[in-house]
Wavefront OBJ file of the C-alpha trace (Angstrom):
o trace
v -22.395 -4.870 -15.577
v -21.320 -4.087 -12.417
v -18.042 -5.671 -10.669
v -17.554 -7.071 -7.200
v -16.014 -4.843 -5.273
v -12.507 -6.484 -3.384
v -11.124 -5.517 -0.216
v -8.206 -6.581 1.915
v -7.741 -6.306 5.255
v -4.788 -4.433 7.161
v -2.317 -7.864 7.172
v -2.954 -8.393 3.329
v -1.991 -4.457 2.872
v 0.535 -4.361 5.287
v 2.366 -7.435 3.071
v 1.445 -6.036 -0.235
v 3.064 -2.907 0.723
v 6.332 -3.752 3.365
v 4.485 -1.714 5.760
v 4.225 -1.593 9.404
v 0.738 -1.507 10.239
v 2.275 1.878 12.504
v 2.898 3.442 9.568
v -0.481 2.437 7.171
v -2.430 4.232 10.233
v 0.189 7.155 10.013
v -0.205 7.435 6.155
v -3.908 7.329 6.692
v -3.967 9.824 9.227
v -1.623 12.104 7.058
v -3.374 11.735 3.733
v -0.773 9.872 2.109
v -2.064 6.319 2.145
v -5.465 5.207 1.513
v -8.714 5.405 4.042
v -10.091 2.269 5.284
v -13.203 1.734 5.092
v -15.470 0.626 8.486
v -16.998 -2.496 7.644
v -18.584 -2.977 11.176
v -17.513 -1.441 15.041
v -14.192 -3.140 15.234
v -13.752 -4.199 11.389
v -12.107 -2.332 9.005
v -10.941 -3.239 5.678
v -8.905 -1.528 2.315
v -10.590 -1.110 -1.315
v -8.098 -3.246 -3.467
v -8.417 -0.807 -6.159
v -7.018 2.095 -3.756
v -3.821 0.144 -2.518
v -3.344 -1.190 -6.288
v -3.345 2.723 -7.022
v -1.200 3.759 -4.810
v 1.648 1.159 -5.182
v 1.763 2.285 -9.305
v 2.168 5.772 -7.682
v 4.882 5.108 -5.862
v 6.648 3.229 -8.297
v 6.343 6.696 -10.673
v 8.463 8.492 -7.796
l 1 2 3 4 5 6 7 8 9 10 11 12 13 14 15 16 17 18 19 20 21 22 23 24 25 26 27 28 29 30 31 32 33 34 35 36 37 38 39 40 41 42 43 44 45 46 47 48 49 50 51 52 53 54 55 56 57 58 59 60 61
């Protein structure tokens, strides 16, 4: 059985992580936080599963 697949969109990341939303695009751009996925032209969103992934691994630092 397949699950549904949950996303969250820059605000919800930015809170879940105590991140500017400068430095989830810096992250992104340095391969050190997450990609966003495009959901449309001007839409992007975050796979849950990939921010809940990262958090444990920075807790493990």
């Amino acid at each position: 059985m397949a699950t549904k697949q949950q996303f969250m969109k820059l605000k919800e990341v930015a809170e879940a992580t105590k991140l500017s939303r400068s430095s989830i695009y810096l992250g992104v751009k340095n391969g050190t936080f997450p990609k966003p996925l495009k959901l449309s032209e001007r839409r992007i969103a975050f796979r849950m599963d990939d921010i809940d992934s990262w958090m444990n691994s920075r807790r493990e630092v």
